[in-house]
C-alpha positions as CSV (number, residue, x, y, z in Angstrom):
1,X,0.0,0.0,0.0
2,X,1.3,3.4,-0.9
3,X,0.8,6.8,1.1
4,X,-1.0,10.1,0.1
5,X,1.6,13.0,0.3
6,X,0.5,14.3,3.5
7,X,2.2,11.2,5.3
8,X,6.0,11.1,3.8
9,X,7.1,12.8,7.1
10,X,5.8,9.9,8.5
11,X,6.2,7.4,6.1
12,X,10.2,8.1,6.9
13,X,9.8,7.3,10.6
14,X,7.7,4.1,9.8
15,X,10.0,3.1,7.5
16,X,12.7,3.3,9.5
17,X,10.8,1.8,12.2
18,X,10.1,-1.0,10.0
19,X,14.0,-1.6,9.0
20,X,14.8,-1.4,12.8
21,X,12.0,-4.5,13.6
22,X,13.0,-6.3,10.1
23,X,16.3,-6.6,11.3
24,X,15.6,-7.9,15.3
25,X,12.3,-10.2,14.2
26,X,13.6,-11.6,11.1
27,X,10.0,-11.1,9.1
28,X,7.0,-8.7,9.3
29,X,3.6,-9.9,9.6
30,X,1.4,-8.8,6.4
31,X,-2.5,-8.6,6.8
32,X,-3.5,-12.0,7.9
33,X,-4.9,-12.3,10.9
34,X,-2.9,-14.3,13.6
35,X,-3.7,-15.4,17.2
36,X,-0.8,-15.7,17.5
37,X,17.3,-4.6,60.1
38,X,17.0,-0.7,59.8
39,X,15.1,1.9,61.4
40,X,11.3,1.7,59.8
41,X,8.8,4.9,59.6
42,X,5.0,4.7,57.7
43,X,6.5,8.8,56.5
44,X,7.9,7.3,53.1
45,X,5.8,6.5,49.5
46,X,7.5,5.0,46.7
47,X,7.5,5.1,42.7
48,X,6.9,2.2,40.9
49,X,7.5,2.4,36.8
50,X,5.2,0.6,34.3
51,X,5.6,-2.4,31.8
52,X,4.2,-3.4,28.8
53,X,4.5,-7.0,26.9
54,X,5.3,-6.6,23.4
55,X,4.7,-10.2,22.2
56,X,1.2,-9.8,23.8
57,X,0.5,-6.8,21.1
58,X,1.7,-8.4,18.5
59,X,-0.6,-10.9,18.9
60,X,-3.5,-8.7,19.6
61,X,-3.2,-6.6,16.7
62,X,-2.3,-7.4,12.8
63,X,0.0,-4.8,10.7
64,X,-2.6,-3.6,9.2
65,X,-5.0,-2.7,12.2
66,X,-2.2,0.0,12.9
67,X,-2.0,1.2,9.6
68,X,-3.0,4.6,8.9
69,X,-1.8,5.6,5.2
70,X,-4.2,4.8,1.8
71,X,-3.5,5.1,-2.0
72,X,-5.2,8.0,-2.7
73,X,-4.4,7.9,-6.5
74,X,-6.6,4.3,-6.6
75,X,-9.3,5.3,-3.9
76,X,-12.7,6.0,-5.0
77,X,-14.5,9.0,-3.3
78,X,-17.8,9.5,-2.1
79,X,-19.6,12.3,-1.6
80,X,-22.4,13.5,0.6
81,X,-24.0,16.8,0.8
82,X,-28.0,18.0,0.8
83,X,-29.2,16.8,-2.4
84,X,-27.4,13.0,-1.7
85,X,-24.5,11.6,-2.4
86,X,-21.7,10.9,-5.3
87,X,-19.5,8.6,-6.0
88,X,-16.2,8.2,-8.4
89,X,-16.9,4.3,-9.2
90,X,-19.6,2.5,-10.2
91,X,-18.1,0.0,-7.6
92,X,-20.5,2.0,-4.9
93,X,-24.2,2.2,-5.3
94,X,-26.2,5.1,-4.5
95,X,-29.9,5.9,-3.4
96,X,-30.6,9.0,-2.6
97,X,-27.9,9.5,0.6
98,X,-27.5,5.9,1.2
99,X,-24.8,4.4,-0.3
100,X,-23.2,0.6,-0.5
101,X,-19.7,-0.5,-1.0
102,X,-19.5,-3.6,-1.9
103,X,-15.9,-4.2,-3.8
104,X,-12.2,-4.6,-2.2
105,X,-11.0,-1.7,-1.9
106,X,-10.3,1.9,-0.1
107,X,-13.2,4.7,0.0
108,X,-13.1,8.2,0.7
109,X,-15.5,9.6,2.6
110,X,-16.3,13.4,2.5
111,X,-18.9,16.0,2.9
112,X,-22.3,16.2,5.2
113,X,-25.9,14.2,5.5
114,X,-28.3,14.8,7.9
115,X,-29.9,11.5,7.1
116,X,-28.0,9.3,5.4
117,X,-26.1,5.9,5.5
118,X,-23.1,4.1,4.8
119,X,-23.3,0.0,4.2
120,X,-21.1,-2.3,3.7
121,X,-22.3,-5.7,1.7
122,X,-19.8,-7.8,0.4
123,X,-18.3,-11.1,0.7
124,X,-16.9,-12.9,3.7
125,X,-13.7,-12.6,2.1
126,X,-13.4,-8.7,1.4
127,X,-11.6,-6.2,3.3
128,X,-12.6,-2.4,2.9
129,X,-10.8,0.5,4.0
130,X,-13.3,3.9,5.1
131,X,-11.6,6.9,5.2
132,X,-13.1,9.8,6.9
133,X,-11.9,13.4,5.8
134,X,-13.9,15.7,7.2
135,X,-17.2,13.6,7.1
136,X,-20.5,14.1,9.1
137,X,-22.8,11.3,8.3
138,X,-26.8,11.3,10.6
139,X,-29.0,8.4,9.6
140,X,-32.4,8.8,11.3
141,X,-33.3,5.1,12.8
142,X,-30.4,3.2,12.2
143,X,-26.4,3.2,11.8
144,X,-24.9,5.7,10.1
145,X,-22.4,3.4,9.0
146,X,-23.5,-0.8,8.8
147,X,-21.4,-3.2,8.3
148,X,-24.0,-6.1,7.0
149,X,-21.4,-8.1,5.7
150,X,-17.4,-8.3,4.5
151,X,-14.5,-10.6,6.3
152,X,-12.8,-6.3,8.2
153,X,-13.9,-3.5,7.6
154,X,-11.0,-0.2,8.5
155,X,-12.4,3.0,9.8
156,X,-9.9,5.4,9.3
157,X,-9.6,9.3,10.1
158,X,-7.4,11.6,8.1
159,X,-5.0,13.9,9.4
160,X,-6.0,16.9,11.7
161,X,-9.8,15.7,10.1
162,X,-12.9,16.4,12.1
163,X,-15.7,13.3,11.4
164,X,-19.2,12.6,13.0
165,X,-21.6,9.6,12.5
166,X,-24.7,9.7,14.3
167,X,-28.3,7.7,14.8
168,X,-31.3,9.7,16.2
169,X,-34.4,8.6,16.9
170,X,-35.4,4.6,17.5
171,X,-34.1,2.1,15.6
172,X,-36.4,0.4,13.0
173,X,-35.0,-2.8,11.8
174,X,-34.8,-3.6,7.7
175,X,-33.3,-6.8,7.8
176,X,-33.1,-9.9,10.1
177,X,-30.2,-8.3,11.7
178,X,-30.6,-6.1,15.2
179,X,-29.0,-2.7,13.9
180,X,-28.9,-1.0,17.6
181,X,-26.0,1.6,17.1
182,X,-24.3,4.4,15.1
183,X,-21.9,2.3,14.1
184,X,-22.6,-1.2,13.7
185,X,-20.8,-4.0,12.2
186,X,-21.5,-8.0,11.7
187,X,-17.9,-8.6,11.4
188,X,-14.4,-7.3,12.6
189,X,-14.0,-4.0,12.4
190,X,-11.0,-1.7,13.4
191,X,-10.5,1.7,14.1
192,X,-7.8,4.3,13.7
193,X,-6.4,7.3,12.2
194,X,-4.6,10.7,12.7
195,X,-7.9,12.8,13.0
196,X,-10.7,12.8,15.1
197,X,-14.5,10.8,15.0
198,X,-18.0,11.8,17.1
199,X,-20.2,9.0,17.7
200,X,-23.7,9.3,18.9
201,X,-26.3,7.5,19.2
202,X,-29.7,9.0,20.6
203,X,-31.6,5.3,21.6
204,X,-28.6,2.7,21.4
205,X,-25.3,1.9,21.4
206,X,-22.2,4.2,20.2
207,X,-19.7,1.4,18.6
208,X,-21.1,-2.0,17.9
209,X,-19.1,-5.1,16.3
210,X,-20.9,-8.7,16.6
211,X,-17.1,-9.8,16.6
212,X,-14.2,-7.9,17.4
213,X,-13.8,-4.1,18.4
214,X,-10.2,-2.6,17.6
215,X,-8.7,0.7,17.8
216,X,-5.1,1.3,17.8
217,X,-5.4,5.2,17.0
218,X,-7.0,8.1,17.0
219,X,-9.3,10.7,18.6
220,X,-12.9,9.4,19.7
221,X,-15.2,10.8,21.5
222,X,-18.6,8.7,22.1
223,X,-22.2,9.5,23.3
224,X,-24.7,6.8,23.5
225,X,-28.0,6.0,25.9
226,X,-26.5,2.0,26.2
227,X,-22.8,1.0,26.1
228,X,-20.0,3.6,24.3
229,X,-17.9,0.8,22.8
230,X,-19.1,-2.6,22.4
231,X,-17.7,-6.0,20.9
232,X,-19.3,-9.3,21.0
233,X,-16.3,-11.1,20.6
234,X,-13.3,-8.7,22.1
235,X,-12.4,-5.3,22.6
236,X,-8.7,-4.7,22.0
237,X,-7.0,-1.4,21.9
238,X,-3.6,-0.3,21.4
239,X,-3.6,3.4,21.9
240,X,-5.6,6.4,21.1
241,X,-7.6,8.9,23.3
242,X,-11.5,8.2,24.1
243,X,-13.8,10.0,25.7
244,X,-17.1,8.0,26.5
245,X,-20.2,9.2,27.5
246,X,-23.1,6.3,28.1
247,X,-26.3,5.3,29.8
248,X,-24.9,1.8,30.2
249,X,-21.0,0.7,29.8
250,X,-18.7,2.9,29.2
251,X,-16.7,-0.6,27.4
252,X,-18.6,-3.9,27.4
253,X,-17.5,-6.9,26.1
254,X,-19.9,-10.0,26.1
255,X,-20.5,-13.3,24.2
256,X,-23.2,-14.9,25.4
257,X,-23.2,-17.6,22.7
258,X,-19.3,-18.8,23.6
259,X,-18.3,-17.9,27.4
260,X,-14.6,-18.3,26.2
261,X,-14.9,-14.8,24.0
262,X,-15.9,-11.6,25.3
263,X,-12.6,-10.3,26.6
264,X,-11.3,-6.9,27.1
265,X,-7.2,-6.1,26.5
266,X,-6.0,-2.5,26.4
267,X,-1.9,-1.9,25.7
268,X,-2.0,1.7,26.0
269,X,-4.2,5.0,25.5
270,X,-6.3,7.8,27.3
271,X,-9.3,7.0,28.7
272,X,-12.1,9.6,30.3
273,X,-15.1,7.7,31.1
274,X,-18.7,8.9,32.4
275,X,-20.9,6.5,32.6
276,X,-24.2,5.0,34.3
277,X,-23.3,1.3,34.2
278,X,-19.7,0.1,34.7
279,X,-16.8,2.0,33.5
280,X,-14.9,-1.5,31.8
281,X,-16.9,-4.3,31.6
282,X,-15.7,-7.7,30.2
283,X,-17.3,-11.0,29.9
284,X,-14.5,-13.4,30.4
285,X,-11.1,-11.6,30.9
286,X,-10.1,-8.3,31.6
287,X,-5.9,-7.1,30.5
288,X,-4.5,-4.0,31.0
289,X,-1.0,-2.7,30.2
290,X,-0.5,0.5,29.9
291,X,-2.4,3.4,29.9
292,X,-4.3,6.6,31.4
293,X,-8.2,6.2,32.9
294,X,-10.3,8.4,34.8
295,X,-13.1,6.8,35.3
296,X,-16.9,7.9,36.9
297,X,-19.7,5.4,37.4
298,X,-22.8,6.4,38.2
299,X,-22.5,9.4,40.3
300,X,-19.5,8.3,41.7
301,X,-18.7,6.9,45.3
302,X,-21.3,9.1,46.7
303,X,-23.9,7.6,44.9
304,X,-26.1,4.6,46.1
305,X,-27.3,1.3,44.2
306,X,-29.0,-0.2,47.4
307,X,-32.8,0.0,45.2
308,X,-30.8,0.2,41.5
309,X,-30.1,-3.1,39.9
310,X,-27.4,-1.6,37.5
311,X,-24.0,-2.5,37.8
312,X,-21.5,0.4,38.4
313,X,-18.0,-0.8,38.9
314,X,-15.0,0.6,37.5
315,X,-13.1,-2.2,36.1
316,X,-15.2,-5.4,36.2
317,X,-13.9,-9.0,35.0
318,X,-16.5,-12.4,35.3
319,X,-12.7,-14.0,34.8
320,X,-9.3,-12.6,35.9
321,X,-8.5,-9.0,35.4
322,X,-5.0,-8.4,35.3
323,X,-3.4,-5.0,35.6
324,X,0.6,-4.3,34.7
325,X,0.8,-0.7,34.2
326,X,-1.0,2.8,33.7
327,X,-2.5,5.7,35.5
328,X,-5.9,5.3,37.1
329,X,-8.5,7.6,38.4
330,X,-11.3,5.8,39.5
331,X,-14.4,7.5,41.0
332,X,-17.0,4.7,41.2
333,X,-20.3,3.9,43.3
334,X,-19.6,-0.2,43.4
335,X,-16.2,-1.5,43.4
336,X,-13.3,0.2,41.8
337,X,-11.6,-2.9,40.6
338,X,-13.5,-6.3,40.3
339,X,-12.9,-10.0,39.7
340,X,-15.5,-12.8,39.7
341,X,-12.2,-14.5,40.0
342,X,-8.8,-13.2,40.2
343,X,-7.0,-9.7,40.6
344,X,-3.8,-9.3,39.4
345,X,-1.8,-6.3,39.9
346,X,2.2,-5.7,38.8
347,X,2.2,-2.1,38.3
348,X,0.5,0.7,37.9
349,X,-1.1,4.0,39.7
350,X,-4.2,4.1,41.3
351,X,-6.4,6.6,43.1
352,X,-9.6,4.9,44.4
353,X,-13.3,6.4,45.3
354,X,-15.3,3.2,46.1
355,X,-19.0,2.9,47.0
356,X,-18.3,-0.3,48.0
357,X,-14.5,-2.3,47.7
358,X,-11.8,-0.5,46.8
359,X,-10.7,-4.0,45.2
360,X,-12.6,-6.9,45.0
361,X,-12.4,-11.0,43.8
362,X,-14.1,-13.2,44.6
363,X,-11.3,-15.6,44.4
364,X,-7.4,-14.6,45.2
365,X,-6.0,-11.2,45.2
366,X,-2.4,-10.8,44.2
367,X,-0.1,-7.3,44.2
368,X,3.2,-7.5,43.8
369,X,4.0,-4.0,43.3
370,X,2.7,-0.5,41.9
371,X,1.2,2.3,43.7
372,X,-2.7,2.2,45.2
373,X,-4.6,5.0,47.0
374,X,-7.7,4.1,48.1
375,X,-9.2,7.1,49.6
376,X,-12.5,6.2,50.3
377,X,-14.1,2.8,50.7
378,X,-16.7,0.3,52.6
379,X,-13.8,-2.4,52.6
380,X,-10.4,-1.5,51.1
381,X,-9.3,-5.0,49.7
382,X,-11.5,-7.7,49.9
383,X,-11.3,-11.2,48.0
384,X,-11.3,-15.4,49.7
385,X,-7.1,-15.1,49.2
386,X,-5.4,-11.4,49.5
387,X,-1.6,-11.7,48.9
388,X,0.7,-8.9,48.8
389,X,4.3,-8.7,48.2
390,X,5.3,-5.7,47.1
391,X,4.3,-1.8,46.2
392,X,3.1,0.5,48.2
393,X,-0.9,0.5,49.5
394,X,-2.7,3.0,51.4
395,X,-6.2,2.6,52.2
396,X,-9.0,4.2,53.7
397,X,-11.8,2.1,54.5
398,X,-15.4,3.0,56.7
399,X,-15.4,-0.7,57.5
400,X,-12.2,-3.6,57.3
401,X,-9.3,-2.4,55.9
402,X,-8.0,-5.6,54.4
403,X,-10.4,-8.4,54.3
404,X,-10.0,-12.3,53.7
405,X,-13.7,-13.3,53.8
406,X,-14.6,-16.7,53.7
407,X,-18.2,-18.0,51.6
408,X,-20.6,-17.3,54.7
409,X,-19.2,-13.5,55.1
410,X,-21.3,-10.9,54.6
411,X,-18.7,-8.2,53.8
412,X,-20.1,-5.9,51.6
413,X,-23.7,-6.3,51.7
414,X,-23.1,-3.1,54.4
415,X,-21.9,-1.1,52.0
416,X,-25.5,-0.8,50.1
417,X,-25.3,-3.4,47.6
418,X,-25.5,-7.2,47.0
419,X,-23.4,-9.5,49.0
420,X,-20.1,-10.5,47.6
421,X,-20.0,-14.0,46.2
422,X,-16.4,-16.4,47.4
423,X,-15.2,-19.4,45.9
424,X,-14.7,-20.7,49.2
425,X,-14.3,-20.6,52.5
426,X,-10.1,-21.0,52.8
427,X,-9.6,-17.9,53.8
428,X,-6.3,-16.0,54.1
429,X,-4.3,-13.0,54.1
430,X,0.1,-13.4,53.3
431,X,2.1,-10.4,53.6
432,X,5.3,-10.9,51.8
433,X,6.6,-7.5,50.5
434,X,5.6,-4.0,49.9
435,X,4.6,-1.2,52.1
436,X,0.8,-0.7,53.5
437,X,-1.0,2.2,55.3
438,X,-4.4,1.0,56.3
439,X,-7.1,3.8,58.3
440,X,-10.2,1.7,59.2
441,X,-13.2,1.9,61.2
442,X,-13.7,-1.6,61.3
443,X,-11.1,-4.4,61.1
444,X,-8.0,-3.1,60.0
445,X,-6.4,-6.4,58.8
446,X,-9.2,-9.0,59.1
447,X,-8.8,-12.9,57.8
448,X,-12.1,-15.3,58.3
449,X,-8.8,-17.6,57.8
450,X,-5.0,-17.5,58.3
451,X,-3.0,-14.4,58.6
452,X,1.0,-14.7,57.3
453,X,3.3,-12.2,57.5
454,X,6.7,-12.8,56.2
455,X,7.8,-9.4,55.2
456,X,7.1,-6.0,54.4
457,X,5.9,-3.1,56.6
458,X,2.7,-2.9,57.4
459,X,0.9,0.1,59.3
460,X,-2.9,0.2,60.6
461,X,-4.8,2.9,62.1
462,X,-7.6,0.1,63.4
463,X,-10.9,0.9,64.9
464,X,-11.9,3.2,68.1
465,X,-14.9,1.0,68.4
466,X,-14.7,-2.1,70.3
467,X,-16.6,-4.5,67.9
468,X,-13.4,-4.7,65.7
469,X,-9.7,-4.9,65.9
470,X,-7.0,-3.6,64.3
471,X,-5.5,-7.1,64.2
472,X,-8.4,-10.0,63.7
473,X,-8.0,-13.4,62.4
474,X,-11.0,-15.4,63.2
475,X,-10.7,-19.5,61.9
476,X,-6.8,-19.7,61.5
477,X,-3.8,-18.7,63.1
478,X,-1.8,-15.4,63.0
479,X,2.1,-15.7,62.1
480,X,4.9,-13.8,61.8
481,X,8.3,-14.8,60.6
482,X,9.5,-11.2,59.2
483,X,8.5,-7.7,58.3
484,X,7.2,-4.6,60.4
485,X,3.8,-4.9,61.7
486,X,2.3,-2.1,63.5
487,X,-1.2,-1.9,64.6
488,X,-3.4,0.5,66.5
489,X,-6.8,0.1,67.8
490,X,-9.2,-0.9,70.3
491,X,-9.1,-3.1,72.8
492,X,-11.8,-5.2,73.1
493,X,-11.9,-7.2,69.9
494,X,-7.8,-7.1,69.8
495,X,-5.6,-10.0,69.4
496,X,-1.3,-10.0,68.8
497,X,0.1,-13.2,66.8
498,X,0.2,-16.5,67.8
499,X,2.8,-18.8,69.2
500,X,4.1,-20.4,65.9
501,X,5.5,-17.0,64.7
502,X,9.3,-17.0,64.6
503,X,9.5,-13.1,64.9
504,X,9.1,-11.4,68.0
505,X,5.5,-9.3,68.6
506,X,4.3,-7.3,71.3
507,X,0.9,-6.4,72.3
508,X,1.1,-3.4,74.5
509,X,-2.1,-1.3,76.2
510,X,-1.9,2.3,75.8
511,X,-4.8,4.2,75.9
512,X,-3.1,7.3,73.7
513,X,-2.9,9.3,70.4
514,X,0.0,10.5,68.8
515,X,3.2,9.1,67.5
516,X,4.5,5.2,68.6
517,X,7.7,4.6,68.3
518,X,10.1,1.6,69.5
519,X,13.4,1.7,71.1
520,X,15.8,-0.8,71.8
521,X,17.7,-0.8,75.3
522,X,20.3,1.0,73.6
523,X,17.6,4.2,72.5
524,X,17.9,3.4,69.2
525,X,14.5,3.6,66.8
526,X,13.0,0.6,65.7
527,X,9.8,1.8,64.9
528,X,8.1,4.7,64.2
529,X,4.2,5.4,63.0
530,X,2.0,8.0,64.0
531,X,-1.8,6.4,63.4
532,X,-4.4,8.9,62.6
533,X,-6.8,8.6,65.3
534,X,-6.7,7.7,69.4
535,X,-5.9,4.1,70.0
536,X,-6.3,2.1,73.2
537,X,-3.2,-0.6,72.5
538,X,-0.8,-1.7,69.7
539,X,0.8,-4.5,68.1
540,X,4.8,-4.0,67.2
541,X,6.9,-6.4,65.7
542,X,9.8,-6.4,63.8
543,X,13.2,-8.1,63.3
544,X,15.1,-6.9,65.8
545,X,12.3,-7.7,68.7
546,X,14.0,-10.7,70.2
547,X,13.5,-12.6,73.9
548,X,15.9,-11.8,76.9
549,X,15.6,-8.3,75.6
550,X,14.1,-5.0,77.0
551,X,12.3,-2.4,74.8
552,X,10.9,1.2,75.1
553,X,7.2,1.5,74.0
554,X,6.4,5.8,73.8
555,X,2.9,6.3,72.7
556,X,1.9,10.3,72.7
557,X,3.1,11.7,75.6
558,X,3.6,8.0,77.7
559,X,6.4,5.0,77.2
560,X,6.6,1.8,78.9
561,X,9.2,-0.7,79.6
562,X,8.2,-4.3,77.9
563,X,10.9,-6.8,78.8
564,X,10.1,-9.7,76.5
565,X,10.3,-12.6,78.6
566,X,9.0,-14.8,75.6
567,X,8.8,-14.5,71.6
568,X,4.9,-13.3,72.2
569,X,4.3,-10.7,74.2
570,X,0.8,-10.2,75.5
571,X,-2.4,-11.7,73.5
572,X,-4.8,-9.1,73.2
573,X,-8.8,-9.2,74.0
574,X,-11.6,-11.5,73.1
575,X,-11.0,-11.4,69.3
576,X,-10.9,-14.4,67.7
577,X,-12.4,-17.7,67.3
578,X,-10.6,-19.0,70.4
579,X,-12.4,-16.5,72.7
580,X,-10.0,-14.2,74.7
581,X,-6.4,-15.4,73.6
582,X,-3.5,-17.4,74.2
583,X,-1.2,-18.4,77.1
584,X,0.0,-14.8,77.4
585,X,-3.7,-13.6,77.9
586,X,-3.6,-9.9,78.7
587,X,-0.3,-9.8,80.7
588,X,2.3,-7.7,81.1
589,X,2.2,-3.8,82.2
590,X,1.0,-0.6,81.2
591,X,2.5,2.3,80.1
592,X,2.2,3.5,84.2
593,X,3.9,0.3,85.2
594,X,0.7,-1.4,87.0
595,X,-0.1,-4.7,86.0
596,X,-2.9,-5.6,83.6
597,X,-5.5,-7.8,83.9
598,X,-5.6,-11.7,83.2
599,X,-8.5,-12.9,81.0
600,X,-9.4,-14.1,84.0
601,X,-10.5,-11.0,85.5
602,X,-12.0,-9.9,82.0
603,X,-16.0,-9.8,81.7
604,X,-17.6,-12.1,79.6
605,X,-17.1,-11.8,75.8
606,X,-20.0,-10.5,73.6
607,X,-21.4,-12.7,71.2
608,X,-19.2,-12.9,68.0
609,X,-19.8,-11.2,64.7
């Protein structure tokens, strides 16, 4: 395919492009599609930089998809304007301003309708190239531009070209096929270009294909009552800049005829999303590499959908979502990020207003690096398995902070919507790496299961209210091998880590607000954290707490002496599903020397949640 002499600037840099990947891969794919010990303080926030996975592109997207450039000299144009349209061929047939293309081949679009059509009806073996320059096609009651039939069709936009195609009105069906947006295509269909498109569609849908959705450039902005973008089989998208408007999704992807399709893969480009259903939406799997989102569903995390059945996540997956890189903004009324089964985050930058979860599967939860925010939440992170092991998380949450909820647990249904589903009741939470802030109101780290905790540091401003603990672990044990733990809170509901940890832990009453820091016998700092609310005790540990040793707790304006006369110091309250703790029970001394109380001498436990 040659270029139009507007592109040899570019055709240069492609060139070259193309000499530099000849000459590393060997080949270039044509057109046919393929498958193919220190001192620790909570003060410091780290950077994390993103990836992306080439091969996975490559196998995403044909040549071709990206290809912007056309033979002008061989194109045939068509032309629309008040009395109708024109064309250059008699390879297009026109009625009135409804034309049909139904040769191989690359058409120019130009001028302006206010009701006319574009449709392609050719062979399952034809591929067509549309080129927009400067185009503005409205078709009352159906798609301005219908794909009946052809094996791809390319949409592309011109350079510094301005194009619309619009429906208005309700769609009245001429054929046996369910024409239901302004652009709507049987087949594959891609999208891209160097200028920009305006999609809208008054009653439906914005973009439509029945099999699969690309764009890998370009300037789009869509406005649609139902979903903005929409492919039956996939939506892939390499780059480009969207703006989406819609009554529904803001991307949906959903095949209801083959559960295996209906997946959702982004590499890279700008995303602003305002929507009234969920900002992503895939049917199977969700992959994103790179890229920039700001995304609003519904009204945002101030919103309610306790008596409104629509769904209004940010990112939602019915299979594994998986996240390596990009910039999010998400502003949602249901959970930011979703998973009917796993979530997967390498990298990446998030800011999170929940309704609900800040993250959510159902299944496991893994992070292993990246940087999350979660400024407002009912639960923070929430899935059967949470396992972090690196980046840095900090979390604001009205209820648990982090939550491990096993298939009985209600967590969630609080929040105003429909209780959270789990594949099970195995239940656990392993801390491995990474850094975490965590101000809750209810538990602050909370496992219906096991609690691990083999490195990392870990902060918590727990709960003032003595129905949860900062610290809670409910059907498991609680160890500790390595890492910083710190965790303020009440008392009542508070437990320290069990007896099989290999790393020293204190549980200290305190009764305080203000800065905690730890001190070793020689004044040196261990620890430092200042929570963000009072607190009336606090879990420490960290490497260098060891037995036969003595340590300086300060708290505020108080400090106490703990002498660690074992690798556990002190158990805590009445958390737990072992009633009011272990052999320790609530010895030890206060931060005015007097002894506390045994569990003995405690009054009977309330009832457990």
């Amino acid at each position: 395919m040659s270029f139009n002499h507007n592109n040899k600037g570019k055709f240069a840099a492609l060139l070259a492009a193309l000499i530099v990947a000849v000459s590393v891969t060997g080949c270039v794919n044509t057109d046919n599609n393929t498958s193919s010990g220190s001192t620790a303080t909570a003060d410091n926030v780290s950077q994390t930089s993103t990836v992306s996975d080439d091969s996975t592109d490559s196998e995403m997207f044909t040549d071709r998809d990206k290809e912007v450039g056309y033979d002008e000299s061989s194109a045939v144009t068509v032309a629309f304007s008040s009395s109708g349209a024109t064309a250059s061929s008699d390879s297009v047939t026109v009625s009135g301003s409804k034309v049909t293309l139904k040769d191989e081949g690359t058409y120019i679009i130009t001028g302006t309708t206010a009701d006319g059509q574009i449709i392609v009806d050719s062979d399952s073996k034809t591929k067509i190239q549309i080129v927009l320059k400067n185009a503005s096609i409205t078709c009352k009651s159906s798609a301005a531009l219908y794909v009946k039939q052809a094996d791809k069709v390319f949409v592309t936009t011109t350079e510094d070209s301005e194009n619309t195609l619009a429906s208005t009105g309700e769609y009245v069906q001429t054929d046996d096929n369910n024409v239901d947006a302004a652009v709507f295509s049987k087949d594959d269909i891609t999208l891209n270009g160097e200028g920009k498109l305006t999609v809208s569609s008054e009653k439906g849908h914005g973009i439509v294909s029945k099999d699969d959705l690309k764009l890998t450039s370009g300037e789009y902005t869509v406005t649609a009552a139902s979903h903005a973008l929409s492919g039956k089989d996939s939506i892939r998208i390499a780059s480009g800049t969207y703006n989406l408007t819609s009554g529904k999704d803001g991307l949906h992807a959903e095949n209801t005829d083959d559960t295996s399709k209906g997946f959702v893969y982004i590499a890279d480009g700008n995303f602003t999303v305002n929507c009234k259903g969920d900002g992503i939406d895939a049917g199977t799997t969700a992959q994103i590499e790179n890229g920039t989102f700001n995304i609003t569903s519904s009204s945002g995390s101030s919103s309610s959908s306790a008596t409104d059945s629509a769904s209004v996540k940010g990112i939602k997956a019915a299979g594994d979502l998986t996240i390596s890189g990009g910039t999010f903004n998400l502003n949602c009324g249901d959970d930011a990020l979703h998973s009917n089964t796993n979530v997967t985050v390498t990298n990446g930058t998030f800011t999170i207003s929940s309704g609900d979860d800040g993250i959510h599967a159902d299944s496991k939860i893994s992070i292993s690096g990246g940087t999350v925010n979660i400024t407002e939440s009912y639960e923070g992170i929430e899935g059967t398995e949470v396992e972090i092991s690196g980046g840095t998380i900090i979390l604001k949450a009205s209820d648990d902070g982090i939550n491990a909820a096993g298939g009985k647990d209600e967590s969630g249904f609080g929040g105003g919507f429909d209780r959270d589903n789990f594949n099970s009741s195995n239940a656990s939470i392993t801390i491995s790496g990474g850094k975490i802030t965590i101000e809750a109101d209810g538990d602050g780290v909370d496992s219906n299961g096991s609690l691990t905790v083999t490195g990392g540091e870990t902060y918590v401003s727990g709960p003032t209210s003595g129905a949860d603990g900062a610290l809670d672990y409910y059907d498991g044990e609680a160890t500790i091998t390595g890492g910083i733990f710190v965790a303020a809170g009440s008392t009542q509901m508070a437990q320290n880590f069990g007896e099989n940890s290999t790393q020293g832990s204190m549980f200290v009453n305190t009764n305080s607000s203000g800065r905690i820091t730890l001190k070793n016998s020689s004044g040196e700092v261990l620890v430092s954290f200042t929570p963000t609310k009072t607190y009336a005790c606090v879990v420490i540990s960290c490497p260098q707490i060891t037995t036969g040793q003595t340590y300086t707790v300060t708290a505020g304006e108080y400090s106490t002496e703990v002498e660690m006369t074992s690798l556990i110091y002190g158990s805590g309250g009445m958390g737990g599903k072992n009633g009011m703790g272990g052999p320790n029970g609530m010895g030890g001394r206060d931060m005015n020397g007097m002894e506390r109380p045994n569990d003995s001498d405690m009054p009977d436990p309330p009832q457990m949640r």
